[in-house]
Structures are given as structure tokens and as C-alpha cells.
C-alpha positions as CSV (number, residue, x, y, z in Angstrom):
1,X,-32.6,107.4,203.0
2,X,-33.3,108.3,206.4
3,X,-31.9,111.3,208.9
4,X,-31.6,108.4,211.5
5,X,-28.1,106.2,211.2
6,X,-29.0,103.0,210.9
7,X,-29.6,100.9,214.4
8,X,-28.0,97.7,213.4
9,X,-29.1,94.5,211.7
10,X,-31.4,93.4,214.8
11,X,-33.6,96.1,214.2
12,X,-37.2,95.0,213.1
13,X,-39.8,97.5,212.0
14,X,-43.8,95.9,211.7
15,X,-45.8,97.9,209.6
16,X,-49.6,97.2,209.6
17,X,-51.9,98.4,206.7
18,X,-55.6,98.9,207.0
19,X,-56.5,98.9,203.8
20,X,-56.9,95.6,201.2
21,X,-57.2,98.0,198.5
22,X,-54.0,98.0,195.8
23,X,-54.7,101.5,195.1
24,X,-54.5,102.5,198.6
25,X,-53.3,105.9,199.4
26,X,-52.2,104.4,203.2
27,X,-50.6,101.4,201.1
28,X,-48.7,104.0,199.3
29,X,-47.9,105.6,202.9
30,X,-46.8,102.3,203.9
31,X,-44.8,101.6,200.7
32,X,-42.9,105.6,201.3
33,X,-42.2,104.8,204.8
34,X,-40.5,101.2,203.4
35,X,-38.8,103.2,201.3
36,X,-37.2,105.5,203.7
37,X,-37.1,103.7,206.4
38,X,-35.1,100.3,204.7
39,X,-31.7,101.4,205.5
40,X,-32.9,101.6,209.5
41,X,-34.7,98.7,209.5
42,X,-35.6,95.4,208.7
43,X,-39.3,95.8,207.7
44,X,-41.7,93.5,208.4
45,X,-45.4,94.1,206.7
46,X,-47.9,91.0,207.5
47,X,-50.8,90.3,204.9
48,X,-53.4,91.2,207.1
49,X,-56.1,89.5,205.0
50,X,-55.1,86.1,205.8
51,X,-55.7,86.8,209.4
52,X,-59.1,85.3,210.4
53,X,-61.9,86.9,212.5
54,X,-60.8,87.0,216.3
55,X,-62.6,83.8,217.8
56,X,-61.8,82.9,221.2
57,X,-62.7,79.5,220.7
58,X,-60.0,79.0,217.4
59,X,-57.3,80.9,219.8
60,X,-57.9,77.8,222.1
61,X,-57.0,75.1,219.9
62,X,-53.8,77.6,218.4
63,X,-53.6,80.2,216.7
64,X,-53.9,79.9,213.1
65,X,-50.4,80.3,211.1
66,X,-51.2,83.7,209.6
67,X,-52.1,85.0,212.9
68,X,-48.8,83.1,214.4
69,X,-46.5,85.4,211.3
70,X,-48.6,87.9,212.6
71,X,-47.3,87.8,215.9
72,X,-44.0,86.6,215.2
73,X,-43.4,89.7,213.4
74,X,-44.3,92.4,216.2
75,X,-42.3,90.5,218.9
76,X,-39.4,90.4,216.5
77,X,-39.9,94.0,216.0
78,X,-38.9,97.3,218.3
79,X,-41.6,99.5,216.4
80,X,-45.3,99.1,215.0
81,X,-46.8,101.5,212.7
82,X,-50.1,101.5,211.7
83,X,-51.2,103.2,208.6
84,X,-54.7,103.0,208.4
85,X,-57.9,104.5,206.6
86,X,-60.9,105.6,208.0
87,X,-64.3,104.0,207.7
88,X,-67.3,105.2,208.8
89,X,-65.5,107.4,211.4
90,X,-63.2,104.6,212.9
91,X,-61.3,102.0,212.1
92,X,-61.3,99.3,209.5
93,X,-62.4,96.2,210.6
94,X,-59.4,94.4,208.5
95,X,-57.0,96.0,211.1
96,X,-58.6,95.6,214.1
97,X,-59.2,92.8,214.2
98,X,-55.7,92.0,213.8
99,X,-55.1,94.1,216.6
100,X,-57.5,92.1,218.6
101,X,-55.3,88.7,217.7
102,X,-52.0,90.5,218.7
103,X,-53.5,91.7,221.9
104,X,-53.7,87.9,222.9
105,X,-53.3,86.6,225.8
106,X,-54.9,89.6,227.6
107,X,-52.2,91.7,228.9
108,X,-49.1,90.3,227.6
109,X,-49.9,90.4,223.9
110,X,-46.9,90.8,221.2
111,X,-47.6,94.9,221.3
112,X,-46.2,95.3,225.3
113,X,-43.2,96.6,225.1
114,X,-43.8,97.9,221.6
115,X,-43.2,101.4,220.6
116,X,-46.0,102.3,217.8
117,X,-47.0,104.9,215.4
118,X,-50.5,105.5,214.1
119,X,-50.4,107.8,210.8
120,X,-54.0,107.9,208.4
121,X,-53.8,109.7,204.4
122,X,-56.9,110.6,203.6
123,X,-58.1,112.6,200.2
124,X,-60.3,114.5,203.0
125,X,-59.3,117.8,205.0
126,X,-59.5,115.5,208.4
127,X,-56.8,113.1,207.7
128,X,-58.0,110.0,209.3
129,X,-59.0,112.1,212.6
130,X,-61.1,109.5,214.1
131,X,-59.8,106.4,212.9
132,X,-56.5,107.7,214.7
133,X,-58.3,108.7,217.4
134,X,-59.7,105.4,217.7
135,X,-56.4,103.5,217.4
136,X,-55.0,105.5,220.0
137,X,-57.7,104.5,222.3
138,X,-57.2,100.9,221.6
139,X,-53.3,101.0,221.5
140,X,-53.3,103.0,224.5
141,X,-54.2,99.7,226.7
142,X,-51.9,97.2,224.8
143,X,-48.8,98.8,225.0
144,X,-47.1,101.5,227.5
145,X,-45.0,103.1,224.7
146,X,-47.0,104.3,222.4
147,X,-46.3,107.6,220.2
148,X,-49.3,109.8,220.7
149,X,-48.8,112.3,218.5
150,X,-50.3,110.7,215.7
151,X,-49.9,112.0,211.6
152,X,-52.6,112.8,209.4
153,X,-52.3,113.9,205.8
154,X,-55.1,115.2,204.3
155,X,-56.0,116.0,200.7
156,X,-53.6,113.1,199.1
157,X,-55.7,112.3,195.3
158,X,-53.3,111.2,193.2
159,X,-50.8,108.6,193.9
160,X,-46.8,108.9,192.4
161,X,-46.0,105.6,190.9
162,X,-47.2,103.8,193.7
163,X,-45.8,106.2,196.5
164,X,-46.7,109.1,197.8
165,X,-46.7,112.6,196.2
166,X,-44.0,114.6,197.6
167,X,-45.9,117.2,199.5
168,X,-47.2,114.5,201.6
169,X,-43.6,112.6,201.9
170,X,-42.5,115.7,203.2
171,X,-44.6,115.6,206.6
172,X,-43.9,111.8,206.6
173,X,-40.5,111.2,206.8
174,X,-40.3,114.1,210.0
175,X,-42.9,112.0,211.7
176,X,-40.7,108.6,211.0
177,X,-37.8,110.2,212.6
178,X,-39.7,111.4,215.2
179,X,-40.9,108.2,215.8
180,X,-38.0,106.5,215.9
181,X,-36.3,108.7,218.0
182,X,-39.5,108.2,221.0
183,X,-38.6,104.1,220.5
184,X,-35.3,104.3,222.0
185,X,-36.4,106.4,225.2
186,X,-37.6,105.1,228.0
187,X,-41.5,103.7,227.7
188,X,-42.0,106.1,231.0
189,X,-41.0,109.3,229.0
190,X,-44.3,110.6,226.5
191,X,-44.1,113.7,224.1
């Protein structure tokens, strides 16, 4: 599956899920995009709720050996995405703080360098708007490669054995590609 030939066996993909949930409709996202994207990649997906809350004074004595995988995974990896809900108009506190670990040390966290992709599906018309907004704002300043056109599908109610429905696999997988091809040009280039 995939439009893309595969990039080789080094190629690592982190994907990071906002959501706890099982039923999750940006699980399922997540879950499509592991589907599609397995031939390309290598994928990486980090249980994000065995990260603890961001404490400066934990970080001091080591980081804890979720947050370690955690990082370990996005500096093994060329692209990030981020599939995330919206809560109360921003982002779930499950995923940022595990943004707020990866940014760590300030300024040369394990997202510099990184290519990433935000995408939010939502059974609202807005598809995630501000919680992508949001994540845009806060990837912006972590890494100089991020893909700013971000994907929202909206109106997703039912799930298809665990995946997406089709209609909304259809504006994913363009999106993928289009991802993937911004992570192999140059960090100064932006669409």
C-alpha cells in the first residue's frame, strides 16, 4: 500500500496519538495510516500513557524509561505525526505533555530535525481546527521542518473494523504522501 516506493529499511516513522480512548476515531486514523504506510516505514507508536507529567525536577535525576522509548523513538525516526483529538478547543493534555518531554533539553529536543504531520478526525464539521492550530503553534518552535498544511476530517461516526471508513481514508492517504514527500526536501523549503 502506499503511492510512495518504499525508502529502505532505515526508515522510521513515530506516530503519536492523542487519545487513550480504544474507540478512538484518531486511533483508527493512526491505525489507517499504519496500515498504509507499513510497506514505507518502520512505524514506531509510543504508549503515551505511560509517560508521566513533565516535571523539571524528575528530568534532573533522568528521564523516566517511558519518556526515554519516547524519545528514542522520534530520534530514530525521519517523520512524526500527530493524530490528535480536540478538547475543549486545544489539545489533549495526554499529548502535550509528551510533547513537552520530547522538547527536552530546550532547543535541541528529539523533534529538531524532524519532519511532522499534524492531522485531527473529528465527528464535528471543524475537524480538529484548533487543536491543529494549536499543535502547529507548539511544533512550530521545536522543529524547522514541520508540514503546515495540516488534515482535518470532519464528520467521521462510525468506525470500519477498527479503521477508518473509506471516505475518510480517501483524504488520508493523499495527505500521507504528501507528507512524505515534504520529509525528503530540504527543512528550508515550506508548502
Amino acid at each position: 500500500m502506499g503511492a510512495s516506493p518504499p525508502m529502505g529499511e532505515s526508515d522510521y516513522c513515530t506516530i503519536l496519538v492523542g487519545s487513550l480512548r480504544k474507540g478512538s476515531l484518531n486511533r483508527a486514523a493512526a491505525r489507517s495510516a499504519v496500515r498504509y504506510l507499513h510497506n514505507q516505514f518502520t512505524i514506531h507508536q509510543p504508549d503515551l500513557s505511560q509517560i508521566p507529567l513533565f516535571n523539571q525536577d524528575l528530568e534532573e535525576l533522568g528521564d523516566p524509561e517511558a519518556v526515554t522509548r519516547l524519545k528514542d523513538a522520534v530520534d530514530e525516526s525521519k517523520l512524526v505525526l500527530c493524530f490528535s483529538p480536540e478538547y475543549n478547543y486545544s489539545t489533549p493534555g495526554l499529548l502535550k505533555n509528551a510533547i513537552d518531554w520530547l522538547s527536552r533539553p530546550f532547543r535541541s529536543g528529539s523533534l529538531v530535525g524532524r519532519s511532522v504531520g499534524i492531522a485531527s478526525v473529528t465527528p464535528g464539521s471543524r475537524g480538529g481546527e484548533n487543536a491543529r492550530e494549536h499543535l502547529l503553534q507548539t511544533f512550530g518552535v521545536l522543529t524547522e521542518h514541520l508540514y503546515r498544511v495540516t488534515l482535518g476530517i470532519p464528520g467521521v461516526t462510525e468506525l470500519d473494523d477498527g479503521f477508518l471508513p473509506e471516505h475518510a481514508e480517501q483524504l488520508l492517504r493523499p495527505w500521507l504522501d504528501d507528507v512524505i514527500k515534504f520529509s525528503t526536501q530540504d527543512p528550508h523549503i515550506r508548502p
